[in-house]
C-alpha positions as CSV (number, residue, x, y, z in Angstrom):
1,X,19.0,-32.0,-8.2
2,X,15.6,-32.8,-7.5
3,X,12.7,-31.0,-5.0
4,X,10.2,-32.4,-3.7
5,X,6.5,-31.7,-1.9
6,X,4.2,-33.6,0.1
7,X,1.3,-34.8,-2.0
8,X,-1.7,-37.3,-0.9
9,X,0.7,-38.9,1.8
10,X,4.1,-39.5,-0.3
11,X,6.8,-37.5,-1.2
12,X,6.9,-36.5,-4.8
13,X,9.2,-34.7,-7.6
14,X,8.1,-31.1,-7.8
15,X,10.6,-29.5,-10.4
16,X,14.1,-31.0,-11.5
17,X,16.8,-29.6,-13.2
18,X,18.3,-30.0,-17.1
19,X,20.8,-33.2,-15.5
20,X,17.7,-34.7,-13.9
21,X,15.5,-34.6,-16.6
22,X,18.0,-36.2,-19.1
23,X,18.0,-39.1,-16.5
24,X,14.1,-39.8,-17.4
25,X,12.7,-38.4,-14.1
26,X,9.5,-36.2,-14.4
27,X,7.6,-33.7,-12.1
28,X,5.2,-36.2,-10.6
29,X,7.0,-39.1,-9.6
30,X,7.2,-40.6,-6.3
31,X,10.8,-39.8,-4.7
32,X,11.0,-43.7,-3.8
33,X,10.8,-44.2,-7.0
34,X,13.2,-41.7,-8.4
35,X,15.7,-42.7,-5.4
36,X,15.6,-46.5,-6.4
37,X,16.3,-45.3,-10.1
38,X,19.2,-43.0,-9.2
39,X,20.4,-43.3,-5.5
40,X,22.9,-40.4,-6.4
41,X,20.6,-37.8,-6.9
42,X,19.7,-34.9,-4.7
43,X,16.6,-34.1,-3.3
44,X,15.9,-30.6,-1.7
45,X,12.5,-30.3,0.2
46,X,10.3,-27.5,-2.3
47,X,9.8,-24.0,-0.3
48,X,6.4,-22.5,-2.1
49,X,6.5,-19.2,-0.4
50,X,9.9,-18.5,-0.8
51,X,9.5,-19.2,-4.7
52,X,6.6,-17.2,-4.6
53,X,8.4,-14.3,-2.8
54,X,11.1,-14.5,-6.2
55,X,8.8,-14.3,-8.6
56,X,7.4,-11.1,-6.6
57,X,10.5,-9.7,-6.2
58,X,11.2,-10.3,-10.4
59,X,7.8,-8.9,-11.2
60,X,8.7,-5.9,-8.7
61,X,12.1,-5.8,-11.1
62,X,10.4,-6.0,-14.4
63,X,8.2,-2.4,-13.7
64,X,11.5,-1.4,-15.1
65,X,10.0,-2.0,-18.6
66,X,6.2,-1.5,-18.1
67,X,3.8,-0.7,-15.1
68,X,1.8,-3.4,-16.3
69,X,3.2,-6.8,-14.6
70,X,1.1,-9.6,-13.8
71,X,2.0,-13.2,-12.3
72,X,1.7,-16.3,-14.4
73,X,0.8,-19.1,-12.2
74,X,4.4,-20.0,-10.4
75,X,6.5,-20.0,-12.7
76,X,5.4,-17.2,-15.3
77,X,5.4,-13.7,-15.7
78,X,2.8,-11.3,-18.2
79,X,4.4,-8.0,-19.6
80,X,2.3,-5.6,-21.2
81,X,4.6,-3.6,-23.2
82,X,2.1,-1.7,-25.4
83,X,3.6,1.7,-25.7
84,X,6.7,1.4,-23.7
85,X,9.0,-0.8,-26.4
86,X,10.0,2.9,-28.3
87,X,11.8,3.6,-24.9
88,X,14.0,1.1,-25.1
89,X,15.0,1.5,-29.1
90,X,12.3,-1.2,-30.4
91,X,10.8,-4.7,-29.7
92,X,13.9,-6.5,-30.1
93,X,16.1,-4.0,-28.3
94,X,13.7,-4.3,-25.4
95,X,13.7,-8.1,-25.6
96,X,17.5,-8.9,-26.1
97,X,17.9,-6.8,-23.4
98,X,15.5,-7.9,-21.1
99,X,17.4,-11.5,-21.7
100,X,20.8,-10.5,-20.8
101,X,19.8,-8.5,-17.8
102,X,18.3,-12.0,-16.3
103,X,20.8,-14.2,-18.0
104,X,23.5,-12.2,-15.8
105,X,21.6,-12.2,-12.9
106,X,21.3,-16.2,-13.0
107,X,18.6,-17.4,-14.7
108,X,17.2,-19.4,-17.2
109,X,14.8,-17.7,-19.4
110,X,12.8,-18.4,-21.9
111,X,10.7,-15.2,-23.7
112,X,8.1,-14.7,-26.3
113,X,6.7,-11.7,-27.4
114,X,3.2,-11.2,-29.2
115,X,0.5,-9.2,-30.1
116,X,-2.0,-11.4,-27.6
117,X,-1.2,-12.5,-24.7
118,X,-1.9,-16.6,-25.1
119,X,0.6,-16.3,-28.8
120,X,3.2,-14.8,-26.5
121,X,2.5,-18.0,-23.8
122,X,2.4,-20.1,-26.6
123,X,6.0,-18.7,-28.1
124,X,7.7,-18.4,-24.3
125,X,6.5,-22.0,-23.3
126,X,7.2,-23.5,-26.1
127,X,9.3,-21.7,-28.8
128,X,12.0,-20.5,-26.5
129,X,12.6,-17.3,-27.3
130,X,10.5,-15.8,-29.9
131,X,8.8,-12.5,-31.8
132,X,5.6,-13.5,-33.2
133,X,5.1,-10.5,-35.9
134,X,0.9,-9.5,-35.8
135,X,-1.0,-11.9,-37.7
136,X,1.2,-14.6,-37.6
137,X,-0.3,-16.2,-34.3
138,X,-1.9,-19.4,-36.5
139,X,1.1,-20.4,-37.6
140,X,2.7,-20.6,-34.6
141,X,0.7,-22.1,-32.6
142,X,-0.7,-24.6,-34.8
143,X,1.9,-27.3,-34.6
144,X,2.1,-26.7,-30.8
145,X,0.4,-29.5,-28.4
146,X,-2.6,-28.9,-27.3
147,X,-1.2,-27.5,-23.5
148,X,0.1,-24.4,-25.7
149,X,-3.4,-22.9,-25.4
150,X,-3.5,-22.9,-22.0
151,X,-6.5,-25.5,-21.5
152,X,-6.9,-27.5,-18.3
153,X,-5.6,-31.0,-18.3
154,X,-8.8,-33.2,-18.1
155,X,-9.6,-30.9,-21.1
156,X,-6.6,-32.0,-23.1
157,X,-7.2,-35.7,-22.2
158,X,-11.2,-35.7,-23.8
159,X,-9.5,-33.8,-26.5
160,X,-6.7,-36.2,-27.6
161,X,-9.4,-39.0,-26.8
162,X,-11.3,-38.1,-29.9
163,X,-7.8,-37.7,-32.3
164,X,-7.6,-34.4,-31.7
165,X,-3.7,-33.7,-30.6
166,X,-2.2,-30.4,-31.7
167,X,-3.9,-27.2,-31.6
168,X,-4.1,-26.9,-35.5
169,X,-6.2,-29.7,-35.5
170,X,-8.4,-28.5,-32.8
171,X,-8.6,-24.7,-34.7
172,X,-9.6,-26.7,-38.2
173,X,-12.6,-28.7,-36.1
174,X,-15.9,-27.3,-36.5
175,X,-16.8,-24.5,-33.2
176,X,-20.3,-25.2,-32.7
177,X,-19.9,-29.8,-31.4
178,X,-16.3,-28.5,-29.5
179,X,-18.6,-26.0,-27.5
180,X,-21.5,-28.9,-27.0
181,X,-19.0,-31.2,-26.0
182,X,-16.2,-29.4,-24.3
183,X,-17.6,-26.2,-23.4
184,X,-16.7,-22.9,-24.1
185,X,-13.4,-22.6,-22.9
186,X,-11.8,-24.7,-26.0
187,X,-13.2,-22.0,-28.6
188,X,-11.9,-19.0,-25.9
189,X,-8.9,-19.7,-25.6
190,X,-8.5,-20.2,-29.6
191,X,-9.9,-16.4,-29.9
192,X,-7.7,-15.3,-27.3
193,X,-4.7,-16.7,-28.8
194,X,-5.5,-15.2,-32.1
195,X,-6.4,-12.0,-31.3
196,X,-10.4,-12.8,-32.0
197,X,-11.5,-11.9,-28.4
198,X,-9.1,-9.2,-26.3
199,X,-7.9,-10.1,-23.2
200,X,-6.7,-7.9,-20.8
201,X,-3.7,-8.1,-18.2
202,X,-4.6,-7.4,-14.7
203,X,-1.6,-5.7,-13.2
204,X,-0.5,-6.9,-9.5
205,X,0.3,-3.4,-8.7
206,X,-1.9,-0.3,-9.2
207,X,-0.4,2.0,-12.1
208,X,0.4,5.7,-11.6
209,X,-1.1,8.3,-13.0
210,X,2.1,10.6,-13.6
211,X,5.7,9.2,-13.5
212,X,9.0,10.3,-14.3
213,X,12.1,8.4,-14.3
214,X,15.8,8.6,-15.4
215,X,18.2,5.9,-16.8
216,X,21.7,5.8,-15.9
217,X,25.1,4.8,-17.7
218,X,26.9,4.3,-14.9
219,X,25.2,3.0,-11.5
220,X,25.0,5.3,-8.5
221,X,24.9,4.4,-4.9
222,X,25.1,7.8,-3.0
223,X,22.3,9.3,-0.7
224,X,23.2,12.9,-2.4
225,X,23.1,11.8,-6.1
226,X,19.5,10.0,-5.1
227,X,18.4,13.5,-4.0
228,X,19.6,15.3,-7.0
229,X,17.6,13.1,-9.0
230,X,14.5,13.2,-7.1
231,X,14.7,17.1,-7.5
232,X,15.5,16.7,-11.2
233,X,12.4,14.7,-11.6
234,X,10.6,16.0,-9.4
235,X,10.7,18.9,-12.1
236,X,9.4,16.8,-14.8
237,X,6.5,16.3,-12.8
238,X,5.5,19.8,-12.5
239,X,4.9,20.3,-15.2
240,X,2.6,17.5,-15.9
241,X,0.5,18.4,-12.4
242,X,0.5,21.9,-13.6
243,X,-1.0,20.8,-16.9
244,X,-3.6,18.6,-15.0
245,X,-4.2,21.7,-12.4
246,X,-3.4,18.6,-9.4
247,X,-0.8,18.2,-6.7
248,X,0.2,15.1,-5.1
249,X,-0.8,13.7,-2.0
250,X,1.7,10.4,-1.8
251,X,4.7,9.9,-4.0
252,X,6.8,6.7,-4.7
253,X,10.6,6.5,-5.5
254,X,11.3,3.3,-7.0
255,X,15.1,2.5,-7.1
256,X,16.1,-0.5,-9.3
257,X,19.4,-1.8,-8.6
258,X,21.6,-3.5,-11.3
259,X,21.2,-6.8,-9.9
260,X,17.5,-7.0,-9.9
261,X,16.7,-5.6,-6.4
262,X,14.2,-3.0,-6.0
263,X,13.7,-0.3,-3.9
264,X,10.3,1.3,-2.9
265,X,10.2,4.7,-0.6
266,X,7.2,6.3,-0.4
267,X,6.1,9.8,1.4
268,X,2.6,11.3,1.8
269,X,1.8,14.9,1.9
270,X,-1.6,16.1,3.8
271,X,-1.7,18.8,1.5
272,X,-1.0,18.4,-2.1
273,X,2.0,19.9,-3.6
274,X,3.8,20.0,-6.9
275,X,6.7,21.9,-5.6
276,X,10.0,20.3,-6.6
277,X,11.8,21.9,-3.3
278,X,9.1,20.6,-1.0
279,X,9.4,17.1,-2.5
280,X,13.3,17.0,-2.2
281,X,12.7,17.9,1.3
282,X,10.3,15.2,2.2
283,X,12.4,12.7,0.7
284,X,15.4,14.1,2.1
285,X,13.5,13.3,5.7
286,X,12.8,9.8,4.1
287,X,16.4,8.4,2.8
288,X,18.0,10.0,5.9
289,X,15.7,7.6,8.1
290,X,15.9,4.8,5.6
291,X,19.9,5.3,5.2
292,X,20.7,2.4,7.2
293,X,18.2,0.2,5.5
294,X,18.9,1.2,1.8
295,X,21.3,-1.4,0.5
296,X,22.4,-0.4,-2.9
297,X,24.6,-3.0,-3.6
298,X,26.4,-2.6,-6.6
299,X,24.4,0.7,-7.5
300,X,21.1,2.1,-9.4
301,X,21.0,2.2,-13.1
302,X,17.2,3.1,-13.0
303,X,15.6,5.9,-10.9
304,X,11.7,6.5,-11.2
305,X,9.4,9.5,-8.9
306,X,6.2,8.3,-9.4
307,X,2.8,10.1,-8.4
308,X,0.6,7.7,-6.2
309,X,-2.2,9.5,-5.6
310,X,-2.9,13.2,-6.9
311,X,-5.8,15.8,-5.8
312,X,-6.7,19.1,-7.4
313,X,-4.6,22.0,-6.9
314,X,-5.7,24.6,-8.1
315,X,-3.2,28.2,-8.5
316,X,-2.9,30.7,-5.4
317,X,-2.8,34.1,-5.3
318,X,0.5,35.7,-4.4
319,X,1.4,39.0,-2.5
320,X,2.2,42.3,-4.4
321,X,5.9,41.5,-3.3
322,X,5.4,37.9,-5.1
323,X,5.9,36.1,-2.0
324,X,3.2,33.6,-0.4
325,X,1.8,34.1,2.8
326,X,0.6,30.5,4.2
327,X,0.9,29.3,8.0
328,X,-1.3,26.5,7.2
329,X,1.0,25.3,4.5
330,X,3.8,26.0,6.7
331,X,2.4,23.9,9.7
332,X,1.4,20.9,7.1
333,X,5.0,20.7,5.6
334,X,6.8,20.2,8.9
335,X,3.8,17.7,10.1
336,X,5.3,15.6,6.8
337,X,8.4,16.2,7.4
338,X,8.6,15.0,10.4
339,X,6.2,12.2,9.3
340,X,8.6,11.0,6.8
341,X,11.7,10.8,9.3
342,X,9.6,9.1,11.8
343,X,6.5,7.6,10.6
344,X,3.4,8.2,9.9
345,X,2.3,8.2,13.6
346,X,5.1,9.9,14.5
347,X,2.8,13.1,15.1
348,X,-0.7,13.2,15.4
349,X,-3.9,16.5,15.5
350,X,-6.5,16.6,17.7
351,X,-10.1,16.8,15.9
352,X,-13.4,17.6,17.6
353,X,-16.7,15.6,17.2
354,X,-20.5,15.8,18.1
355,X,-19.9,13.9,21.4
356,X,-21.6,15.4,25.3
357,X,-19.0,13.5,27.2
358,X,-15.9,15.4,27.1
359,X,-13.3,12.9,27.2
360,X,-14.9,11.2,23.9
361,X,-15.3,15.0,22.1
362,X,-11.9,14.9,20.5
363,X,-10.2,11.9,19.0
364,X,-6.5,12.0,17.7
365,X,-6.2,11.3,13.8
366,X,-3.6,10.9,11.4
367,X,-1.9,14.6,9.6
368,X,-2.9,13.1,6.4
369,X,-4.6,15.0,4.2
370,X,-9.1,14.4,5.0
371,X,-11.5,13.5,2.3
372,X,-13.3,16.1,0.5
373,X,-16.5,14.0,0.5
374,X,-18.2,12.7,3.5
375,X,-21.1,10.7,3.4
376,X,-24.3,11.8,4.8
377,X,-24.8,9.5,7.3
378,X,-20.9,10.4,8.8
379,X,-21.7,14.2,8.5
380,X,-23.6,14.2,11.9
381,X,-20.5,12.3,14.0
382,X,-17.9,14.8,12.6
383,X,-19.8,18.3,13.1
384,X,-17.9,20.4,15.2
385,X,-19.4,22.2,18.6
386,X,-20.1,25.7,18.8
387,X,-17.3,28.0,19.6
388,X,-19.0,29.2,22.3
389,X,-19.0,25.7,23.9
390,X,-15.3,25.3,23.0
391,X,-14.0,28.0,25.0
392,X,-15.8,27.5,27.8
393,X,-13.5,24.1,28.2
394,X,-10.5,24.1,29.8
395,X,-7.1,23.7,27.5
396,X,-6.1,20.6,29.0
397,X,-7.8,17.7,29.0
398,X,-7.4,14.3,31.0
399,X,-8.4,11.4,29.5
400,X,-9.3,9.0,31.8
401,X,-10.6,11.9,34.4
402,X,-8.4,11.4,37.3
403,X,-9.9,10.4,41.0
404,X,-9.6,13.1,43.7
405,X,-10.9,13.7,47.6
406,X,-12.8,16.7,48.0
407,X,-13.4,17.4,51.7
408,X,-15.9,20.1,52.9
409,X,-15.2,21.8,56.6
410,X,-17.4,24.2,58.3
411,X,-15.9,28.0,58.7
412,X,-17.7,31.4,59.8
413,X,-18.1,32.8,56.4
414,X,-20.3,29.2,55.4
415,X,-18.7,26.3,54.4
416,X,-15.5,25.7,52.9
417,X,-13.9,22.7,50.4
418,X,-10.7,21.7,49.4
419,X,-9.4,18.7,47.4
420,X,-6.6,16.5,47.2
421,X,-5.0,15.7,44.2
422,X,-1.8,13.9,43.5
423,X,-0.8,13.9,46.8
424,X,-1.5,17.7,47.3
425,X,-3.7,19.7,48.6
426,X,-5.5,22.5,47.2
427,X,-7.7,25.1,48.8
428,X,-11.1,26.4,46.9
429,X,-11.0,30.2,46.5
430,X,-13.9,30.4,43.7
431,X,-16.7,28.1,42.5
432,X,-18.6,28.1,39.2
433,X,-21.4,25.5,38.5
434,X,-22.9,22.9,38.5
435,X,-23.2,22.4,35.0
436,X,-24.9,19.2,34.3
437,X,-23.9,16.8,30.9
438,X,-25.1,13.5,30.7
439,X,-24.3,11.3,27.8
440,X,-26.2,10.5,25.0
441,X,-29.0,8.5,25.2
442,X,-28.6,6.2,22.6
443,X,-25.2,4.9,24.0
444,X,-25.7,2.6,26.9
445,X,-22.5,2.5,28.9
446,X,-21.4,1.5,32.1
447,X,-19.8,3.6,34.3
448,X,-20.8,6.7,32.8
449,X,-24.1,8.4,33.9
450,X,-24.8,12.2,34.6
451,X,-22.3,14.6,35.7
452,X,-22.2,17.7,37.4
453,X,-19.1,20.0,36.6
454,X,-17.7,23.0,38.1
455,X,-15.3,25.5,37.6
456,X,-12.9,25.9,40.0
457,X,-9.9,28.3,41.2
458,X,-7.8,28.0,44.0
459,X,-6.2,30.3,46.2
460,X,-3.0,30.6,44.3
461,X,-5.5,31.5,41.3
462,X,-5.0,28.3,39.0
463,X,-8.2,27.3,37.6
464,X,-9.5,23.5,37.1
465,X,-12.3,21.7,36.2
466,X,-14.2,19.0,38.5
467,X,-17.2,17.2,38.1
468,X,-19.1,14.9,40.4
469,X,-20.1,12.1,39.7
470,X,-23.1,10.4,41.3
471,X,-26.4,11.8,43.5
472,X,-25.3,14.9,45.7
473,X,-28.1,14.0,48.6
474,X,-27.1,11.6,51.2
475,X,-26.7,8.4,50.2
476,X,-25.1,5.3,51.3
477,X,-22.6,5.4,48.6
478,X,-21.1,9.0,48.9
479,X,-20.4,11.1,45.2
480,X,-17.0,10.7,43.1
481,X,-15.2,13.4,42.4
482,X,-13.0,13.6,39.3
483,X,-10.8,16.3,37.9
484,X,-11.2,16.6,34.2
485,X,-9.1,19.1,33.0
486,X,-7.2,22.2,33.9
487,X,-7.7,26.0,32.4
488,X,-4.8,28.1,31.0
C-alpha cells in the first residue's frame, strides 16, 4: 500500500508500508513512476487532517503516563516522564508497558527513552526500542547518520559535502569553523542531545495544578461506578486545596478507555468549592446530560479528577449549632448545577452598569464566577448606580421599548389621556414626570436622543413607565411614545 499527496503538480509517494518498501519504493517518488514499477500496488490518496487528528487523539491517550505531551512533527510524539516513571514500578515497567498497550491497539511502535530529549529521538528513530542509561548519550548517537540530531536537510547535504557523515564525526570536529560555516544550529543540537544545553518540552495541553486519579484492574463502564469515583477522588483533592487554602473554580474528569479513547468532561463552579458532595453533584448534572454521548466501549481502566483552575478559599465561620448559613452559596450551586445539565448558557444574571439609557443599564452575563481584579480603565463601565436610582425603576424592563398611541381628549376636570398598547386600551388615573435622561454625550447614536419619562397608573391601579420621545410643542412630526417598563 502506498499514499500519496499532491506536490508541485504531480502525484507523489507520501508514506508506504513494510511490503512497499522491500519493493525499492521511497517517500518521494512520483506515483507514475512507482505505478510503471509495480502496476499491482495500491495507492490511497494521504488525508493530513485526519492523521493529524490520531496523533491528537494518541497524545490525548498518552496523559495517562505524564501531563507533559507534546507533538513531534507528524509522525512523533515527546513524553516527559520526569517524576511519573515510580508510578508505574520503574522506567522499564513504564516503557514495556506503554508498548503493549499500543502494540494491542494496532500499531507499530518504535520507543526510546533518555535523559534529553534529542538521545531519546535519536534512540526511537533510530535504535527501535531503547533505554539510553544517563551519560551514555555519546555513545549512542555517535554511529547514527547525521539526520539522528535532528538537523535540517540542506544542513546534512553541506555537511556530508565536506566528509563529514555520521554524527561522531561531526561531535570530534572542531565547534568554533562548524559555527562559521554552518551556523549555530550544528553545535545546538550536539548540546542538546548530550545533555550540555537543557531543552524543555512544551506541553500541547496546559497542566493542572492538583490531580487525582485511580487505576483499575478490571475496566468499568457504569454511570454509577464513574460517580463513586469522582466522589472518592474528589476526597483526595480536599485535602490538597485545604492545604493550599484554594477551592476550585473548573474541574476536569478525564476517562481513559482501554482501547485508547479518551474522555474529557469538564464543569465550572462560579464559586470555588472543595467540597466532595458538591462536586459529585455537579458531575452527576454532567454525565447525566452526557449519558448518551459517553461511549465506553470496552470500559475505563484509568480515572483522573483533575483541578483546572483554583482560587483562594479561605475557611468560614460556622453556626453555634455547626451548621452553615449561606443563600448565596445555595443560589450559586443550583446556577451550576443547572449549568452543567444544560450548558453554560443555560441560565444567565442580570448585572447593572454606568449607563443613562435604561435599556443599555443592565447587560446579561455568564453565572461564572467574576474576576477579582479589574483594571482601572474598566472600573468606571462596571460601577453600579445608586440605590436610590434603582428603585425608582420599574421591575420589568422591555428591551427594545415597545411603540404605543397615547391619545389626549378634553373633559371638565382638564384634560384626560389614555394609551393603547397591545391592542388594549388603558385609561390614565395618575401621572408622575417628566423626568428627562438623555444619553451620554460621548456616544453618538442614531435613533436615540432625549427622553422624557413618566410614571404612570391606570385606573385599575397597575403602574407603568412611558417616555416620550421627541419635542412636546407642535411640530410637523408629532412625539413617540414608548412604554419602557412596567412596576410591581
Amino acid at each position: 500500500m502506498v499514499f500519496s499527496q499532491h506536490e508541485h503538480n504531480t502525484q507523489r509517494v507520501a508514506a508506504l508500508d513494510t511490503r512497499a518498501r522491500a519493493l525499492k519504493l521511497k517517500p518521494g517518488m512520483g506515483i507514475a513512476e512507482a505505478r510503471a514499477m509495480h502496476p499491482f500496488i495500491e495507492v490511497v490518496e494521504a488525508d493530513p487532517e485526519a492523521d493529524r487528528r490520531l496523533q491528537e487523539g494518541l497524545a490525548d491517550w498518552c496523559d495517562r503516563y505524564t501531563p507533559l505531551v507534546a507533538l513531534d512533527g507528524v509522525d512523533g510524539l515527546f513524553l516527559d516522564i520526569s517524576g511519573c516513571a515510580h508510578l508505574f514500578g520503574g522506567e522499564r515497567a513504564m516503557f514495556d508497558d506503554l508498548l503493549s498497550r499500543f502494540f494491542h491497539q494496532g500499531f507499530d511502535v518504535r520507543a526510546g527513552l533518555a535523559s534529553t530529549p534529542g538521545a531519546a529521538w535519536a534512540a526511537s528513530r533510530f535504535g527501535g526500542a531503547l533505554i539510553v542509561a544517563p551519560g551514555e548519550e555519546e555513545e549512542l548517537i555517535a554511529p547514527l547518520p547525521l539526520a539522528a540530531l535532528r538537523l535540517g536537510l540542506e544542513t546534512r547535504v553541506r555537511l556530508e559535502g565536506v566528509g563529514l557523515r555520521t554524527s561522531g564525526a561531526l561531535m570530534a570536529a572542531p565547534r568554533a569553523p562548524l559555527v562559521r560555516r554552518f551556523g549555530k544550529e550544528v553545535v545546538l543540537r550536539i548540546d542538546q542531545a548530550l545533555g550540555r544545553v537543557e531543552e524543555a518540552i512544551s506541553p500541547r495541553l496546559p497542566v493542572p495544578p492538583l490531580s487525582a486519579e485511580r487505576s483499575l484492574p478490571e475496566p468499568i463502564s457504569l454511570l454509577d461506578d464513574i460517580e463513586a469515583l469522582v466522589a472518592l477522588l474528589a476526597r483526595q483533592l480536599k485535602i490538597d486545596l485545604e492545604r493550599r487554602c484554594e477551592g476550585a473554580e473548573r474541574l476536569q474528569l478525564n476517562l481513559f478507555r482501554v482501547d485508547g479513547a479518551l474522555t474529557r468532561i469538564s464543569v465550572g463552579a462560579s464559586r470555588p468549592l472543595r467540597d466532595p458532595k458538591l462536586i459529585q453533584k455537579l458531575f452527576h448534572e454532567r454525565l447525566i446530560a452526557l449519558e448518551s454521548d459517553i461511549d465506553a466501549g470496552y470500559g475505563f481502566d484509568l480515572v483522573r479528577l483533575c483541578v483546572v483552575v483554583a482560587a483562594r478559599l479561605d475557611a468560614a465561620q460556622a453556626d453555634l449549632d455547626g451548621a452553615m448559613s449561606d443563600s448565596a452559596g445555595d443560589i450559586a450551586l443550583f446556577a451550576d448545577r443547572v449549568r452543567a445539565r444544560l450548558g453554560d448558557e443555560a441560565i444567565r444574571r442580570p448585572r447593572l452598569v454606568e449607563s443613562h439609557i435604561p435599556e443599555r443599564a443592565v447587560v446579561s452575563e455568564s453565572f461564572e464566577r467574576r474576576p477579582t481584579k479589574v483594571a482601572s480603565a474598566e472600573r468606571k463601565a462596571i460601577a453600579e448606580p445608586s440605590p436610590r436610582t434603582a428603585k425608582d425603576r420599574p421591575v420589568r424592563l422591555f428591551n427594545p421599548p415597545e411603540c404605543v398611541e397615547v391619545i389626549f381628549e378634553a373633559a371638565r376636570e382638564g384634560p384626560s389621556m389614555h394609551f393603547q398598547w397591545r391592542r388594549a386600551s388603558y385609561r390614565v388615573a395618575r401621572s408622575e414626570g417628566p423626568e428627562r435622561i438623555a444619553p451620554e454625550w460621548w456616544r453618538e447614536e442614531k435613533g436615540i436622543g432625549a427622553r422624557d419619562y413618566f410614571r404612570i397608573e391606570d385606573d385599575e391601579g397597575r403602574r407603568y413607565w412611558l417616555y416620550r420621545q421627541g419635542d412636546s410643542r407642535p411640530t410637523e412630526m408629532p412625539p413617540q411614545w414608548f412604554l419602557q417598563g412596567i412596576f410591581a
